[in-house]
N, C-alpha and C positions, 0 to 999 in steps of 0.2 A: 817291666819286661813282659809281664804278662798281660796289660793291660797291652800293648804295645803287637802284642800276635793276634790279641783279640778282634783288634783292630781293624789287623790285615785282615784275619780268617772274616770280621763280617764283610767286609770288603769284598772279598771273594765271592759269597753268598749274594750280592747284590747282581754281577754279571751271570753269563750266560755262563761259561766257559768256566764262572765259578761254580754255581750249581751245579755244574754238571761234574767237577773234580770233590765239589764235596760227595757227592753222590758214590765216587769210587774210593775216598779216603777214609783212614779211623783216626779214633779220636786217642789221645793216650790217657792209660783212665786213673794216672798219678797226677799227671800235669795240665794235663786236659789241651796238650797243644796236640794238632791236625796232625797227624802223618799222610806224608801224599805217597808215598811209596806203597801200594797194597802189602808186598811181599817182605816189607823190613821185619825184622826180627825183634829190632828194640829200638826204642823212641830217641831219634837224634839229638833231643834237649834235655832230656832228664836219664836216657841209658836204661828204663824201666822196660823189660821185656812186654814187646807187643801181642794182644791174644790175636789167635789163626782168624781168618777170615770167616764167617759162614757163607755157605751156600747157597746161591738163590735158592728160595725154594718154588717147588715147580708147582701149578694147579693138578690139582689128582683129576684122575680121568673123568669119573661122574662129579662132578664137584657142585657145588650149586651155593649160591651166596643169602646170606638172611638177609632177608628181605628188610630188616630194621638198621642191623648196623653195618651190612654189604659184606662181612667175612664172610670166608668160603670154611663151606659145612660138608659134612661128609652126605651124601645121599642119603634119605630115608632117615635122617638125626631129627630126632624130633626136639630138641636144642638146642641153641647156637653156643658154641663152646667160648667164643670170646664178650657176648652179653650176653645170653642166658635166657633169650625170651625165647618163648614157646613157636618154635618156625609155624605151625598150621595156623595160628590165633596171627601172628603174625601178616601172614598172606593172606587172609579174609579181610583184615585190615587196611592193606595195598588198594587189595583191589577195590573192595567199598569207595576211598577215595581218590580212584581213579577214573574211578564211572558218571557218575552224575560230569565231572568232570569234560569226559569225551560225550557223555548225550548233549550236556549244553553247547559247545562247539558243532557237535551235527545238526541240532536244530536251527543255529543261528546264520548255520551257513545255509540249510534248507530255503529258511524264509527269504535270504538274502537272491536266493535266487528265483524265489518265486513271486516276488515282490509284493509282499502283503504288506508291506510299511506302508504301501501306498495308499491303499486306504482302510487302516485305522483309524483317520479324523473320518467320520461318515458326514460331519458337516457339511466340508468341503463341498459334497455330491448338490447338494442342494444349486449349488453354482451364482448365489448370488450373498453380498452381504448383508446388503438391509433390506428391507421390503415394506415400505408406507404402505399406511390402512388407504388413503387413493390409487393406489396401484402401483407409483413411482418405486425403482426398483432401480437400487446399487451393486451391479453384479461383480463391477471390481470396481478399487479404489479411482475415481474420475472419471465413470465410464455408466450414463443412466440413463433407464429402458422405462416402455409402456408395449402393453400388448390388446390387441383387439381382436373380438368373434367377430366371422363373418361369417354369412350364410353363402351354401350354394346356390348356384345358378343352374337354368337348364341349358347346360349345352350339346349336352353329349345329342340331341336329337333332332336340335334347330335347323336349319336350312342354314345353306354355305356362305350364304351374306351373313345371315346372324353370329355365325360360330367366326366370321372375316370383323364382323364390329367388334364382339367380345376380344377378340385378338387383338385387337389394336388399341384397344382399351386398356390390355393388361400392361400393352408395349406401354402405355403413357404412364400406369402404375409404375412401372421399374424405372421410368427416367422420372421420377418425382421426384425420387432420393438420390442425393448429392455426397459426394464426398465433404466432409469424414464420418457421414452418418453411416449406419450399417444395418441393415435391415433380415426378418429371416419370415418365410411363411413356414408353420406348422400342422401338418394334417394328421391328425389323430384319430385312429380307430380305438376307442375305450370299448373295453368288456360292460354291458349293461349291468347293472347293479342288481336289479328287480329281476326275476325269474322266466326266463324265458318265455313259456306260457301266461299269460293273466287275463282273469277271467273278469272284463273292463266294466260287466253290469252288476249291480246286485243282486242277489237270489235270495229275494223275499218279497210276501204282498201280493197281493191277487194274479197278479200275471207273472209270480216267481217260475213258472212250467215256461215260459217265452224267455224269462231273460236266460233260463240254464240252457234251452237250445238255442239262443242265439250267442250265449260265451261260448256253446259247443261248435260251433260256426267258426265265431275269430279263433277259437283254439287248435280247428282241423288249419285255416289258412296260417298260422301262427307255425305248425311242424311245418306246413306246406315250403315256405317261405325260409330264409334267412333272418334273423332280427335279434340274433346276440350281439351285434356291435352301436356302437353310437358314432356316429362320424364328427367331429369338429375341426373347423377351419378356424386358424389363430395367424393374426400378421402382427410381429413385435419389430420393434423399430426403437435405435438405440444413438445416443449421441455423448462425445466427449463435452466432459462442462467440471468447472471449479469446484462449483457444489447444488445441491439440489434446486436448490430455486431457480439459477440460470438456467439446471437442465428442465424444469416445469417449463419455462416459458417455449424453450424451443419444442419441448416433444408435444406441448399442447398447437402448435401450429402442424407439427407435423400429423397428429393425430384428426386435425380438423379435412387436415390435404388427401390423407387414406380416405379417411372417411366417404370424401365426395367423386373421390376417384372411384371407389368401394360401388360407390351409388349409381356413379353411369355405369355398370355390368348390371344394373337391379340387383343387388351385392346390400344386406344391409351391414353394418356395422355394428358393435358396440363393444364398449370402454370395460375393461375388466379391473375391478380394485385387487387391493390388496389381499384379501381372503379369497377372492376368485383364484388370484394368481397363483398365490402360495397353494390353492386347493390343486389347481391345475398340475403344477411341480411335484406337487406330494404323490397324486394320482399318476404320472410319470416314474417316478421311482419307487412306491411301496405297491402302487395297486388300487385302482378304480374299490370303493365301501371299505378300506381298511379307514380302522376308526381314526377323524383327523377332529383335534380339539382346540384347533388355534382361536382365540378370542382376544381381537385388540383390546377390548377396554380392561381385559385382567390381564393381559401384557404388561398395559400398563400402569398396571399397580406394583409389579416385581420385577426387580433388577438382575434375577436369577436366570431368568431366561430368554431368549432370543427364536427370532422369528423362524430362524432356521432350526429349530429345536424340535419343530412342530413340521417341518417338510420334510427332514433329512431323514433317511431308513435308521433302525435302530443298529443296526451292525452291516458292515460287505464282506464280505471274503469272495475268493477264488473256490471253486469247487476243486477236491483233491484232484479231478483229472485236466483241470485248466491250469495249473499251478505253473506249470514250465510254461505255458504259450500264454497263457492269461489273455481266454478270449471272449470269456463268458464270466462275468459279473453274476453274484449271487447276494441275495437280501430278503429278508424277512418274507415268505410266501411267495417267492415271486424270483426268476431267473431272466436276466436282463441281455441282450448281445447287439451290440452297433454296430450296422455293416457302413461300407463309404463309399458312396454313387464316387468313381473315380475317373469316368471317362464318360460322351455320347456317341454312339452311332452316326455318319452321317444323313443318316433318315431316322432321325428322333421324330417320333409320331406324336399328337397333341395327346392322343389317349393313350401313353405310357403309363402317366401317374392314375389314372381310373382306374387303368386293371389292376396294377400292382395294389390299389386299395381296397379294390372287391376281393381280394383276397382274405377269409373266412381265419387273419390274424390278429391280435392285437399289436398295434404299430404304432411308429412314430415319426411318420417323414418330416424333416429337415429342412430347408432349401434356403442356405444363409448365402446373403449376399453384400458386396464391401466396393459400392462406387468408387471409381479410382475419378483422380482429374482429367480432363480431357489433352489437355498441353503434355501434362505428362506421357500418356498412351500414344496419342503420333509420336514422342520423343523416342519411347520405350521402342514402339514397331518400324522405326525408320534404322534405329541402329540392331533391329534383328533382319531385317532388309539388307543393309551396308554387311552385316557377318556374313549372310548366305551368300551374297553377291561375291564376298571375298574367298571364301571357301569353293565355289563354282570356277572362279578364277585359278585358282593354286592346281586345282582339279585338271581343270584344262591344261595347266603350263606343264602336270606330271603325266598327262598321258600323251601329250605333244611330242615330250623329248622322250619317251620310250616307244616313240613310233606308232601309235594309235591315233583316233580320231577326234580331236580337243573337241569339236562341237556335237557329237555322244556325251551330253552330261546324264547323271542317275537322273531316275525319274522322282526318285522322293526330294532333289534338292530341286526342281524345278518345282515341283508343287508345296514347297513350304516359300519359297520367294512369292507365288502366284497368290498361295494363301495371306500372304502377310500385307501384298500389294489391295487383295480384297478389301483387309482388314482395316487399312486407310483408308480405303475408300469412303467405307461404311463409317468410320469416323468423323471422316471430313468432310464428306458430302450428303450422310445418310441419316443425319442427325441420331448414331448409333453411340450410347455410351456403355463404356466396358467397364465389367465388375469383377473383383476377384469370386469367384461361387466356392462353396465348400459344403454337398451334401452330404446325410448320413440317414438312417434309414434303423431305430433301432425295433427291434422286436421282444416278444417277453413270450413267458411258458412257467408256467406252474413246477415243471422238471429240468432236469436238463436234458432231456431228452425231446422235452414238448420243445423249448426254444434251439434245437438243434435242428427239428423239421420242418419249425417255423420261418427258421432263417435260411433253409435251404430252398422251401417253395418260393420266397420272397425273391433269391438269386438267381429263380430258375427263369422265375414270372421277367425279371429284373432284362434278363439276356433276351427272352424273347423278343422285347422290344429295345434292343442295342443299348441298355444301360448294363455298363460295367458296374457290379455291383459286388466288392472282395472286403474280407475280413480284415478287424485291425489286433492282430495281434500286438501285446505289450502298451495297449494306449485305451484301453475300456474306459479308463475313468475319464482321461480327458475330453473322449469321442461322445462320453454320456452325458457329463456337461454343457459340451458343444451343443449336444442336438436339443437341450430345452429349450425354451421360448423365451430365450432373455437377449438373443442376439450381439452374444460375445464369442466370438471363436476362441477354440482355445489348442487349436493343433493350427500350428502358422505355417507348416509345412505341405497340408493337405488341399491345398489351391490349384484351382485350374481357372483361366478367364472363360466369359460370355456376356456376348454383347445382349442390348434388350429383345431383343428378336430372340435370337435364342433362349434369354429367359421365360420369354412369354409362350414360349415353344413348351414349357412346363406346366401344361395348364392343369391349375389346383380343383376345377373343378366339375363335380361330377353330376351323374342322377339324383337329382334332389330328391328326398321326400317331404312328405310334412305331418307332422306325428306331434299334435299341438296333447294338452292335456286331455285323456280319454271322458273325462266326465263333465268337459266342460264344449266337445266339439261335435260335429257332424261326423260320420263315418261313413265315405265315400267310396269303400271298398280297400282292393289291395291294391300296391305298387307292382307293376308287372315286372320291374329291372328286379327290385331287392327282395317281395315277398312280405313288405311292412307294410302295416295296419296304415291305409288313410286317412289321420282324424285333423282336422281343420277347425279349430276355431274361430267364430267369424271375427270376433270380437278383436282378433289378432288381426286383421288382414286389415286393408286400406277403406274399404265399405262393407258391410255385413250381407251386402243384400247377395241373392245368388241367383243363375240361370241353371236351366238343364234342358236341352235339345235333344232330340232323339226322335228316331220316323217308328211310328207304329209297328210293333214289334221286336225293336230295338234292346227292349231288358227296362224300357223308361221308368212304367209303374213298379216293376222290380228293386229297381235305384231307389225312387222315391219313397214306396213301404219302409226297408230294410233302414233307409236315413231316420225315417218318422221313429218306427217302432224303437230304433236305436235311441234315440233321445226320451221319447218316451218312458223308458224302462229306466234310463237314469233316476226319475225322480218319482221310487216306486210307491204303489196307493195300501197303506198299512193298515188304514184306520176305517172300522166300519162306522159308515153314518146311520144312526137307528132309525132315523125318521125316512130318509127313500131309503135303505138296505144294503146302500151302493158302498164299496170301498172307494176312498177319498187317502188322496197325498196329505200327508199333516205337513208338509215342507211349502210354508209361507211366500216364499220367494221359487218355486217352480215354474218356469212359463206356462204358457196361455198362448195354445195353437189353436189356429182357425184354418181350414180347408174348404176352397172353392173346388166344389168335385161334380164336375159334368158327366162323367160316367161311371158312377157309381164304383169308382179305386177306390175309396176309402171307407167306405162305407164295414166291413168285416171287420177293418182294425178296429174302427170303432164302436162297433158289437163288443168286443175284446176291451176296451178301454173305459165302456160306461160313459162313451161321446156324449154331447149334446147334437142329435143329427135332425133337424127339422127338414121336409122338402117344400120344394117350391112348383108353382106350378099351376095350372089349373083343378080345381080340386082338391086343394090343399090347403088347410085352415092357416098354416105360418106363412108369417109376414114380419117384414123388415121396412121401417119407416124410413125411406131415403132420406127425407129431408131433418133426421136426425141429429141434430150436432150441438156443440159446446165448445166453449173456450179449452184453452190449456189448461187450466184449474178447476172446471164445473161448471163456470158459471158463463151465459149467451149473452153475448154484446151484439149493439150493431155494426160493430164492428168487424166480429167473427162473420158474420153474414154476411157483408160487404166480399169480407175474405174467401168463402168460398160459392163467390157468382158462377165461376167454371163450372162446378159442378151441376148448377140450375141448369145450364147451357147445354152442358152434357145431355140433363136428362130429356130436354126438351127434343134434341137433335134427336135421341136415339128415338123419341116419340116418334117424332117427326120422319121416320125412316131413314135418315143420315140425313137428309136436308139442311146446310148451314141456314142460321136464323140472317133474317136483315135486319136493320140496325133497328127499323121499325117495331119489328117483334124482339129484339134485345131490348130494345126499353119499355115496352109493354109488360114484360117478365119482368126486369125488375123489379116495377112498380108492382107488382101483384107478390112478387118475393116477398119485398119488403112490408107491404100490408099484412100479408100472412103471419108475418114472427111477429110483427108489431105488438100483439097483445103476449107473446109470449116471452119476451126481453129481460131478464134478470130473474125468471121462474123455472121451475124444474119442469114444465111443461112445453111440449114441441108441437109445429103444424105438423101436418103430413101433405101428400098430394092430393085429399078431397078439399084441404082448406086452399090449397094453390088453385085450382080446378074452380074453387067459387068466389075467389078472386078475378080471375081472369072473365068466368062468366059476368061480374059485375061491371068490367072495364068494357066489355062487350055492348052490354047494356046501353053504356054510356057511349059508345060510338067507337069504342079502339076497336078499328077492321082487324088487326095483328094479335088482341086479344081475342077476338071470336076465332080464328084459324086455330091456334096455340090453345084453345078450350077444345076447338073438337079434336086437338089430334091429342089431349091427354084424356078426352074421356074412354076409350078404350082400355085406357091402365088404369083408371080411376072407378067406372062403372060396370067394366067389361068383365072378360074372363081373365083377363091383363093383367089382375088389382093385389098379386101378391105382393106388391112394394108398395100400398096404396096407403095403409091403416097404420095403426101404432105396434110398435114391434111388441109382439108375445112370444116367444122364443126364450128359450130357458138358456142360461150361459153356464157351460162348463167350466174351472176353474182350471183343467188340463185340458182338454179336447173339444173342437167343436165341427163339428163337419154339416157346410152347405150341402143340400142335395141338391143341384139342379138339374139333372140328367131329362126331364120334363120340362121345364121352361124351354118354350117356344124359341126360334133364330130373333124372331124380333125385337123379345124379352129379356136376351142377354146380357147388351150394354146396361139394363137400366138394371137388371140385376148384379152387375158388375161392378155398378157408383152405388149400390146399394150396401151390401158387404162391406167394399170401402168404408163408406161412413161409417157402419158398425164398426169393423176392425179399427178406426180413426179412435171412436169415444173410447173401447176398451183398450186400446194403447195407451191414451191420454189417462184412463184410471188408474192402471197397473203400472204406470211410470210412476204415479205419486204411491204407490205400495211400495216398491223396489222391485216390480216383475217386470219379464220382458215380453214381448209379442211375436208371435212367430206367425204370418200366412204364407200359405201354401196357395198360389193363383196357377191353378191350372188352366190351358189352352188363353195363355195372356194374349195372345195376338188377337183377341174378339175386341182388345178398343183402339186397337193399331188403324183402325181407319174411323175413326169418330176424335176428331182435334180436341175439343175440350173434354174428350174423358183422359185425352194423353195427358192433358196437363195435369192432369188431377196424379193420376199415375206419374208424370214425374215430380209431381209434388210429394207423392210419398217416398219417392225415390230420395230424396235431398234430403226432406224436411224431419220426419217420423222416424229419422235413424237417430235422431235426436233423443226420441222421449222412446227409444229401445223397442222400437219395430224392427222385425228382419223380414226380408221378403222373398219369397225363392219363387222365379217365374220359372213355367213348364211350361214346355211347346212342341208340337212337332211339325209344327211348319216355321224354322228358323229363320226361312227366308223373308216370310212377310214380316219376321220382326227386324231382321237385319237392315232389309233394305230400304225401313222405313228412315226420314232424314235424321228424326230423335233417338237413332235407335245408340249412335255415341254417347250419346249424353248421357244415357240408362247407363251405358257397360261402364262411364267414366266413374257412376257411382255405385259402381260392381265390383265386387274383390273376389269372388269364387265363379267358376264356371264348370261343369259338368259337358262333356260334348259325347252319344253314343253316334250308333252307325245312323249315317242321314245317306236321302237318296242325290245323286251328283249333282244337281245343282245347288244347292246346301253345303253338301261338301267341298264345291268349289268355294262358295260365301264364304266360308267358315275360316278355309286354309287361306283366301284372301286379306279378312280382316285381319287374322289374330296371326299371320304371317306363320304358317306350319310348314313343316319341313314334309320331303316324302314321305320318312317314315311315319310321321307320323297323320299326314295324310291321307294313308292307306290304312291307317288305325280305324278311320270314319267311315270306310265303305260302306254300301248297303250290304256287302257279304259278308262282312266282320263278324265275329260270334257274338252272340246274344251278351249281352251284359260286361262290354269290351269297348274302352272309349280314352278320352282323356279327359285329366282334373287341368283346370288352368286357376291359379290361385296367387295372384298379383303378378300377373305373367309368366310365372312358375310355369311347367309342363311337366305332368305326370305321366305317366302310362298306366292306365286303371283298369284292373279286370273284380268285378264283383259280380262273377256266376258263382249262384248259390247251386247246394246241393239237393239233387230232388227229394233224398233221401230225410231232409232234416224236416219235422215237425212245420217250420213258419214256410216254408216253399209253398205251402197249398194257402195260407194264408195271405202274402204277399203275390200269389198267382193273379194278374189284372187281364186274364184268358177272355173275352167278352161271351163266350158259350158260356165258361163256369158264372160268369154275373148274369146270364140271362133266366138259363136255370136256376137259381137262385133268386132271380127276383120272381118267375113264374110258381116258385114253390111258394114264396110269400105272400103272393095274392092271392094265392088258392087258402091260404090259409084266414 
């Protein structure tokens, strides 16, 4: 039975309806069966009087519950009466473990919205996976790149045909790549490394007072000027493939394709490896001199680390005040923000991307591009055609029936049909291929502050020339990736098309300079666009040899001192020699400069230098043996003889007052040539012109009529007052310096003093080749053999030949025209890689702007009004804008002064003395 209520009663307890009647019943506390009756008196099964009900009880008005076991305490109880615990100890307790608590739920909702998961891998940023020590680069899984430097071109100055070739040139670059290949150009303004100022000469050694005023010189042009940036041009070109080796084969074809395409702009190229690459990346994300230690071959000794270990920044975060928009990237020294070329103007100008470059930022322009198929694209724009046509339709049939005019359509759906009918055209008639394009343009700043003003001139520069240029909030990492130079997009949504016309409407290139290594070049002055130092190594260019025109008074001897003394001071004289007194270069390998100087230009630097300066002339004890010569190695063959008959020919002619020889007198001369050296053949000993002179008197003898003619017209240089090229050379050789005087030698005396020098400058190149030195003549007023045939040949023998054994040759002129329009005078400039042009008088400057095909501007660069010391550099067809006016104020100005009063006055004090 009691088992049997128990029953029911749990029974009851199981429903709702029981719960809720146990909750108003009692229990009887004999029998222990339920009463449901609250008010019964006594237990219906056992008759045991039931006790009274209690009372709810009610919550007291201040009531407050312990915080441990939730009873209700009286206010202010400082214990809880049903456990016992101490309520303050209590509630410290609460709260303690409910804090960290709620901090870690607000922080994680913080981050969640600020999105910094994004990047904690800093890997990632790096944007590629693997990176071979040849360059080949896995930027995502099937997906592999090469990247290549390319130099600027001069366009920005050229003439409208030129800048019309260069354009069409780029147009055939953008249709080289095919789809699925993808391509991206990269222009990079880096922050220089090296310090703004540098003082390019050393300050020590006899003429340490010149080199510190002449680094005081580059360093006034150097604040003058802009030159904290470095500009680099990068085209990476990217193709899907299985695995690496299928992608080597194609990206080394497309590499060869750039390449040549590269080269019809005079554009050169080159291949960048793997530590190039990765250097480049790193220098993109951490910052141009942050220290980078990647080394393949201890790569490859540990499997701990990876290539991207050594690019990636060491942490990124969001700056606390980008944390909600996240628009600006932040890493190790350096604040990063990528803006997104999103739209063009319909007059996109060619010079958009110049300006935006000159701008005094560090940058990183983008310009990725994703050939689509051709089939596809008329597919794509015939059914955006068919939509408009149908919408124009519906258009008309709804203003029809509400009683308006159907053939009033909007003007924007008329010019999106006209545009798209364009757009086939240019496809299908215009052999135009369209790209998906996706620019970005990132900037950096040491603050956030610096990269907030850097990105905002950048937008401002951006709008002026109708580039839409807006922020990408929420997408920084992806857009930073994007814009490296691995040619993988990585926002699929940031696409807009352009055909190659319009890409090539983005021209990458700007005012070149050429800023080769300082201690190994010429310094031709400054850039007039940027303010950078002009140093040109010859050594780099396509021929070493060089011109410099210029009309009297031009800044010529100015150019030429400031060039000299400049190279001079590289290689400064330390050491005194006890026996002449004279400071001497201890640097073995120094060149060995020689100056033909007819009016006495050179002659003070080489007071200053401890020249070897002999004159020539009448009156004048030095002499130079014309017929001076030797093999390439030392030793005189007759063979070498044989080799230079030209120059016998030469000197005979120039005897001969230009008169060309007939064939009669060519063979009279040889034969007396050859008798001459006959005894001298395998010896260290040479004829001169009196053993030639008693040769020919011999032939004479014997009846040659052509030798008696050819005797008397050398005895004048032989017996006369004529005879300083007559004897054996005595002349002391400088091992730095040596300067001809001829400002005295007579008009008639020139050419032969002209093959004379030659031959010297010839044997001491041929010496100094087999030392390791190089040769450097300075031939001023060259056009004196521009009308004597066999001394041209001679001269352009040394033009070809003697660049060989490390001759350089810089001709001066100031009659360019009789050099120009001489017929040899192509064949000079073909083995010419530097050119100097100051102000010439208009026919000159017509020659000039004809040959070398100059634009107005720069045209008007060469006037004879032009300022003094104000011209252009032309340097493998390079065009510069060259201003190198010195300042009067500097120490070398009176030095380098070629004033013909101050040399006259000067030479009149020195006779007197």
């Amino acid at each position: 039975m009691f088992g049997k209520r128990k029953a029911k009663g749990s029974s009851a307890k199981g429903s709702k309806k029981g719960r809720k009647a146990a909750n108003e019943a009692r229990t009887c506390v004999f029998c222990g069966e339920e009463v449901a009756d609250p008010s019964a008196v006594y237990c219906p099964a056992c008759g045991a009087v039931m006790p009274k009900p209690e009372a709810p009880k009610e919550e007291p008005e201040n009531a407050e519950r312990c915080p441990k076991c939730g009873a209700f305490i009286d206010e202010g109880a400082p214990f809880c009466p049903a456990c016992g615990c101490n309520v303050a100890v209590a509630k410290k307790q609460a709260e303690r473990a409910a804090a960290p608590k709620r901090k870690k739920k607000v922080d994680k909702e913080l981050k969640r919205i600020a999105g910094e998961q994004a990047v904690l891998c800093t890997n990632d940023l790096a944007g590629f996976e693997l990176m071979y020590e040849d360059g080949l680069a896995e930027s995502v899984e099937g997906t592999f790149s090469r990247t290549l430097e390319f130099t600027d071109v001069s366009y920005e100055n050229e003439r409208e045909d030129q800048q019309d070739a260069i354009f069409d040139k780029l147009c055939s670059l953008h249709h080289f790549f095919q789809s699925p290949e993808c391509y991206q150009l990269n222009l990079v303004n880096v922050p220089r490394t090296t310090r703004r100022v540098e003082r390019y000469l050393p300050e020590t050694g006899a003429n340490k007072d010149m080199a510190v005023s002449y680094n005081d010189l580059i360093e006034q042009k150097q604040r003058e000027g802009r030159v904290e940036f470095e500009r680099r041009n990068f085209l990476t070109f990217s193709v899907p493939a299985a695995s690496a080796e299928q992608a080597a084969v194609r990206l080394r074809a497309l590499r060869e394709g750039a390449t040549a395409q590269l080269a019809h702009m005079e554009s050169r190229a080159t291949p960048l490896d793997g530590l190039e690459r990765a250097s480049l990346i790193h220098d993109l994300l951490v910052g141009p001199g942050k220290l980078f230690t990647l080394d393949y071959e201890k790569l490859a000794k540990t499997k701990k680390t990876h290539v991207r270990d050594y690019v990636a920044p060491a942490w990124a975060v969001y700056p606390p005040e980008e944390r909600t928009l996240r628009r600006t990237l932040q890493m190790p020294g350096i604040f990063a923000k990528t803006l997104h070329i999103k739209d063009f103007g319909s007059d996109l100008q060619d010079s958009a991307l110049r300006q935006i470059r000159r701008l005094p930022v560090p940058m990183n322009i983008s310009l990725l591009f994703q050939p689509q198929k051709k089939s596809k694209m008329v597919q794509t724009v015939r059914q955006n055609i068919d939509v408009t046509q149908a919408e124009m339709q519906d258009y008309a049939q709804a203003v029809g029936k509400s009683g308006g005019d159907p053939t009033l359509l909007p003007p924007a759906m008329e010019d999106r049909e006209m545009e798209g009918r364009e757009l086939l055209d240019f496809i299908r008639n215009k052999d135009q291929q369209i790209a998906w394009f996706q620019g970005f343009i990132t900037v950096y700043g040491k603050s956030l502050a610096d990269v907030e003003r850097n990105a905002n001139l950048v937008m401002d520069e951006c709008s002026t020339w109708t580039l839409e240029a807006t922020e990408l909030p929420l997408q920084q990492e992806q857009a930073l990736m994007g814009a490296l130079p691995l040619a993988t997009p990585r926002l699929s949504k940031k696409y807009r098309s352009l055909t190659n016309a319009e890409a090539a409407a983005l021209v990458p290139f700007s005012s070149q300079n050429v800023c080769d290594d300082p201690a190994k070049s010429y310094r031709l002055g400054v850039n007039e666009v940027s303010g950078e130092q002009i140093l040109v190594d010859p050594d780099k260019t396509k021929s070493p040899h060089m011109w410099v025109f210029g009309m009297t008074g031009s800044g010529k001897g100015m150019e030429m001192n400031s060039l000299v003394t400049y190279s001079l001071l590289q290689h400064p004289r330390t050491v005194l020699d006890k026996e002449t007194g004279r400071y001497v270069c201890d640097d073995p390998n120094a060149p060995e400069w020689h100056f033909m100087d007819w009016h006495d230009e050179y002659w003070e630097l080489g007071d200053l230098f401890d020249a070897s300066e002999p004159q020539f002339g009448p009156g004048h004890d030095s002499c130079i043996n014309v017929m001076d010569m030797s093999g390439t190695m030392g030793d005189l063959s007759r063979r070498d003889v044989q080799a230079n008959a030209d120059v016998f020919i030469a000197i005979m002619e120039s005897c001969m007052t230009g008169d060309s020889l007939t064939n009669a007198q060519r063979t009279a001369l040889d034969e007396a040539v050859r008798a001459a050296y006959e005894p001298h053949i395998g010896r260290p000993t040479r004829p001169d012109l009196t053993d030639l002179y008693r040769e020919l008197r011999r032939l004479g003898e014997e009846g040659n009529r052509s030798a008696v003619d050819l005797g008397d017209a050398l005895g004048l240089y032989v017996n006369g007052s004529f005879n300083s090229f007559a004897g054996q050379t005595n002349i002391e050789v400088n091992p730095l310096m040596n300067v001809y005087r001829m400002s005295e030698v007579g008009k008639n005396m020139r050419t032969l003093a002209v093959l004379a020098v030659l031959q010297h400058v010839r044997q001491r190149a041929y010496e100094n080749y087999r030392h390791g030195k190089q040769t450097y003549l300075v031939f001023e007023e060259c056009q004196i053999v521009f009308n004597n045939a066999p001394a041209m040949d001679v001269l352009m023998t040394f033009f070809s030949e003697m660049r060989k054994f490390g001759l350089k040759m810089i001709c001066v002129t100031q009659l360019p025209n009789a050099v120009l329009s001489h017929p040899d005078a192509s064949k000079l400039f073909e083995n010419s890689g530097i050119f100097v042009f100051l102000a010439q008088q208009a026919q000159n400057q017509d020659t000039l702007a004809r040959m070398f095909k100059l634009s107005d501007s720069q045209y008007d660069r060469l006037s004879a009004g032009a300022p003094k010391g104000t011209g252009l550099v032309v340097v493998d067809g390079l065009k510069i804008a060259m201003n190198n006016r010195i300042d009067p104020k500097n120490p070398l100005y009176e030095v380098w002064n070629t004033d013909p009063d101050k040399y006259a006055a000067k030479l009149k004090a020195a006779r007197a003395v």
